[in-house]
C-alpha positions in Angstrom: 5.6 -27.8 21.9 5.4 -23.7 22.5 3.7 -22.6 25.5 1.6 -19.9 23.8 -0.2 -19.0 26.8 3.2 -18.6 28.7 5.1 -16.6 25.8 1.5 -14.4 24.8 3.1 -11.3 26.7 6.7 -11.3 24.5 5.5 -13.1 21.8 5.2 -10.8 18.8 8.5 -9.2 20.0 10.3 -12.5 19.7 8.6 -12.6 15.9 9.4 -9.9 14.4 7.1 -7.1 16.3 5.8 -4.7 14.8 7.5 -4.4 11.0 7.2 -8.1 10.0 3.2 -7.8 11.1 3.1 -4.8 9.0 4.3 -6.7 6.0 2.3 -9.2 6.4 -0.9 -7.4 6.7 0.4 -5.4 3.4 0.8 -8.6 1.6 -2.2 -10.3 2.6 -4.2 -7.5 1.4 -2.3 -7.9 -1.9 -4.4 -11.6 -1.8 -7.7 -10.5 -0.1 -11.2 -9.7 -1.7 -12.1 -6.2 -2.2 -15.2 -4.7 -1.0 -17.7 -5.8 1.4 -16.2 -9.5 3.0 -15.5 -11.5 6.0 -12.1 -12.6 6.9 -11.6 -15.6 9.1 -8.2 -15.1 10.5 -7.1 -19.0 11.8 -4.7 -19.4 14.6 -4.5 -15.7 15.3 -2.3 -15.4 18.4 -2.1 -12.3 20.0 -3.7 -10.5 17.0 -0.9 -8.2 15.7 -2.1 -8.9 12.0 -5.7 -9.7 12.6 -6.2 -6.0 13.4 -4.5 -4.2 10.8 -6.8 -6.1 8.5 -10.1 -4.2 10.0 -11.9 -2.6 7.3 -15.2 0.0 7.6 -16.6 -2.7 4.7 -14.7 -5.5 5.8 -15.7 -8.2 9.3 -12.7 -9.5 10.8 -13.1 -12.4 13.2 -10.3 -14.5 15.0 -9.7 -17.7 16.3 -6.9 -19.2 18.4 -6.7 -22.0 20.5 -4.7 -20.0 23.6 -6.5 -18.6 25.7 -2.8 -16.2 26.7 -2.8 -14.9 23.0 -6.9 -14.2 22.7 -6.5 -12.4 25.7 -4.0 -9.6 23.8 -6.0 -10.2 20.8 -9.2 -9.0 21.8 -8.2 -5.6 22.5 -6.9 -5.7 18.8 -9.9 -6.9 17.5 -13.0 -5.9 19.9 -15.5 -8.3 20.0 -14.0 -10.5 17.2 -12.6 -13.2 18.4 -13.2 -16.9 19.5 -11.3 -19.8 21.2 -11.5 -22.8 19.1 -9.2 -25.6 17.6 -8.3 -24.6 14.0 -9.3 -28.4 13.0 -12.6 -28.2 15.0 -13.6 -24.5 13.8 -16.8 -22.7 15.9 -17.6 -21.5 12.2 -20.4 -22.6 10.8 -20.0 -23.7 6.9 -19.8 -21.4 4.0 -20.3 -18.4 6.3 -16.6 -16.0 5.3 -15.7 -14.8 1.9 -11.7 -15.8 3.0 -9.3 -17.7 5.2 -6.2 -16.6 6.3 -3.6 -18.9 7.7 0.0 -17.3 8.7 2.5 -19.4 10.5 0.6 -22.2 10.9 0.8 -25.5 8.2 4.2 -25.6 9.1 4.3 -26.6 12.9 1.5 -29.3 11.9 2.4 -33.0 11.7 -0.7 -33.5 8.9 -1.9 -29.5 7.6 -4.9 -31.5 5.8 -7.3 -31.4 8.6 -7.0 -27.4 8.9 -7.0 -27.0 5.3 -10.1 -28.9 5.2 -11.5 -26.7 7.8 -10.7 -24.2 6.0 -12.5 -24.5 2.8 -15.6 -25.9 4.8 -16.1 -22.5 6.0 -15.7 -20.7 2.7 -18.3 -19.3 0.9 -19.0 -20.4 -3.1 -16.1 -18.4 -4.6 -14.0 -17.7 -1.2 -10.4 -17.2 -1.0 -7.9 -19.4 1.5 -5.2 -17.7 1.8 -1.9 -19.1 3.6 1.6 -18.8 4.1 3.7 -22.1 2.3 7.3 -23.4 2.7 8.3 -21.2 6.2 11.5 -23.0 6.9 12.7 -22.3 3.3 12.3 -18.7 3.4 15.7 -17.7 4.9 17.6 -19.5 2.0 15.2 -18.1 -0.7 18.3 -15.2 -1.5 21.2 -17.1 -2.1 24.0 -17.1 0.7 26.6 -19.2 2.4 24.4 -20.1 4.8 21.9 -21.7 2.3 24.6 -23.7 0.4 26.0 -25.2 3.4 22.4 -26.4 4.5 21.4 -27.5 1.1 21.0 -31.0 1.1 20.3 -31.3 5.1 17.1 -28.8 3.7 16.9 -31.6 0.6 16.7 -35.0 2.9 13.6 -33.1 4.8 11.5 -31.8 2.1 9.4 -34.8 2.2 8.2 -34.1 5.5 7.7 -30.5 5.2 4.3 -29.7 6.2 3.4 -27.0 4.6 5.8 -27.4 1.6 3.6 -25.4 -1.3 3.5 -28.2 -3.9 1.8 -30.3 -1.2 -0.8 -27.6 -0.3 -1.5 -27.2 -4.1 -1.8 -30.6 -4.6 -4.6 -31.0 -2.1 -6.0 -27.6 -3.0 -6.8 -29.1 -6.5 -7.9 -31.9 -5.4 -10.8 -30.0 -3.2 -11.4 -27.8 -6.4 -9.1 -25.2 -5.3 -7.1 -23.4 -7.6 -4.5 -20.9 -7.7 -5.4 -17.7 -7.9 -2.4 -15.5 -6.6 0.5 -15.3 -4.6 3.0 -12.4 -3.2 5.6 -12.4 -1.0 7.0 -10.4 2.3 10.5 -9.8 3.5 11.1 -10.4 7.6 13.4 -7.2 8.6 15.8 -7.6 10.5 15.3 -11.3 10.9 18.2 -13.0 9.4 20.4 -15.2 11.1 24.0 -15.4 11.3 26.2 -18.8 11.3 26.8 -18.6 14.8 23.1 -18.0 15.8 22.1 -20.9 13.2 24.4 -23.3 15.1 23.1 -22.1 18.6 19.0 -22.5 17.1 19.9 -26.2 15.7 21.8 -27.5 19.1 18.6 -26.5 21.0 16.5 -28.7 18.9 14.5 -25.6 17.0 15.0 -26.3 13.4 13.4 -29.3 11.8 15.5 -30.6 9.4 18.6 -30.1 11.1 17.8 -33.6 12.8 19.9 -35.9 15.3 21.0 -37.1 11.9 22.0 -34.1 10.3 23.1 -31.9 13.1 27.1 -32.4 12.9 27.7 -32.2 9.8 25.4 -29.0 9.3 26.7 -27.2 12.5 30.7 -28.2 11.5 29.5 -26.9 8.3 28.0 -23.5 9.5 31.3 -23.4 11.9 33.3 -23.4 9.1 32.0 -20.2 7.6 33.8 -16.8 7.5 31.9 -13.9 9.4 30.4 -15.9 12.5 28.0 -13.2 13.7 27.4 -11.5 10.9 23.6 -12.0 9.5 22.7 -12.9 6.4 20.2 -11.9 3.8 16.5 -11.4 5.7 14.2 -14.3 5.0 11.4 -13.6 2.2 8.1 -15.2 3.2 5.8 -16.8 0.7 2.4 -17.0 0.4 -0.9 -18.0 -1.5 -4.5 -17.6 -2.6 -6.5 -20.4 -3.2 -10.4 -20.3 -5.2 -13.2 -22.3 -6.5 
């Protein structure tokens, strides 16, 4: 389990910094309600895309569990955020126009309680809006790197948390429907062979198992061009309405 209080200070440059909040704040908006809203932004860390989604029309609020990252968010987002468990909100119900979730579902063992959170604080008509399917964004452009980890990716689909066909099918089955989705790129984050091998010996990548783990690091070994990175990952994400 991340220390989140302990890593607050260098988190969001070990994320991405700067650009990838950027992008993600760009494509959110893409998915967000226009005009006069509030945004509920769940599991908000140190606030780096909370505050770029501050509005003159729009409220922002955030909520994080850390204590280390509300610290840095609150000078982000003045006065707008909360400490709270994002499947025990300090919301009361039907009282924001839209949820966001980023980087969340997928470091959950069951995402249903926080989903149901979720829509519980939605207004009639509000938007949930989250990111889906994390792990598979660095093998959404074709490359090496993706063929060799195929079927390792394959055997651990059922487990993924936050896969998007298991959001959608409990979306519709709270009344939830589709009703967009974009996508963001992560500059400057993608990962070469040798750096794949190093994250999977240290235990960071999920479906790289005890199982799994020799075959898909003699695999990645095997490639040509050990430290050169491949294509940047491209994020997914989706809006979900009554």
């Amino acid at each position: 389990m991340i220390d989140y209080d302990g890593e607050a200070l260098d988190y969001d440059a070990s994320r991405g910094g700067e650009p990838r909040a950027q992008a993600t704040a760009e494509a959110l908006e893409r998915l967000l309600p226009r005009g006069r809203c509030t945004v509920l932004d769940i599991a908000c860390g140190t606030g780096i895309v909370t505050g770029r989604l501050l509005r003159p029309d729009r409220r922002v609020l955030g909520v994080d569990r850390s204590r280390g990252m509300l610290r840095l968010a609150a000078r982000r987002v003045p006065g707008g955020v909360v400490q709270g468990d994002a499947s025990d909100l300090p919301v009361a119900s039907g009282s924001v126009d839209a949820v966001v979730i980023v980087w969340l579902l997928h470091l959950l063992l069951n995402p249903v309680p926080v989903l149901a959170e979720a829509a519980r604080v939605l207004r009639p008509g509000g938007t949930l809006i989250t990111t889906v399917d994390k792990d598979d964004a660095y093998f959404v452009p074709d490359s090496d790197i993706a063929r060799v980890t195929a079927e390792a990716r394959r055997q651990y689909a059922p487990r993924v948390p936050d896969h998007s066909d298991r959001v959608l099918d409990w979306a519709a089955g709270q009344g939830l429907g589709k009703a967009g989705e974009t996508e963001f790129p992560g500059t400057g984050q993608g990962r070469s062979p040798r750096s794949w091998r190093e994250a999977i010996r240290a235990g960071r990548i999920p479906w790289a198992g005890p199982d799994r783990m020799h075959g898909v690091c003699e695999g990645l070994a095997a490639l040509p061009d050990q430290d050169t990175a491949r294509p940047d990952p491209l994020y997914r994400v989706l809006a979900l309405k009554r």
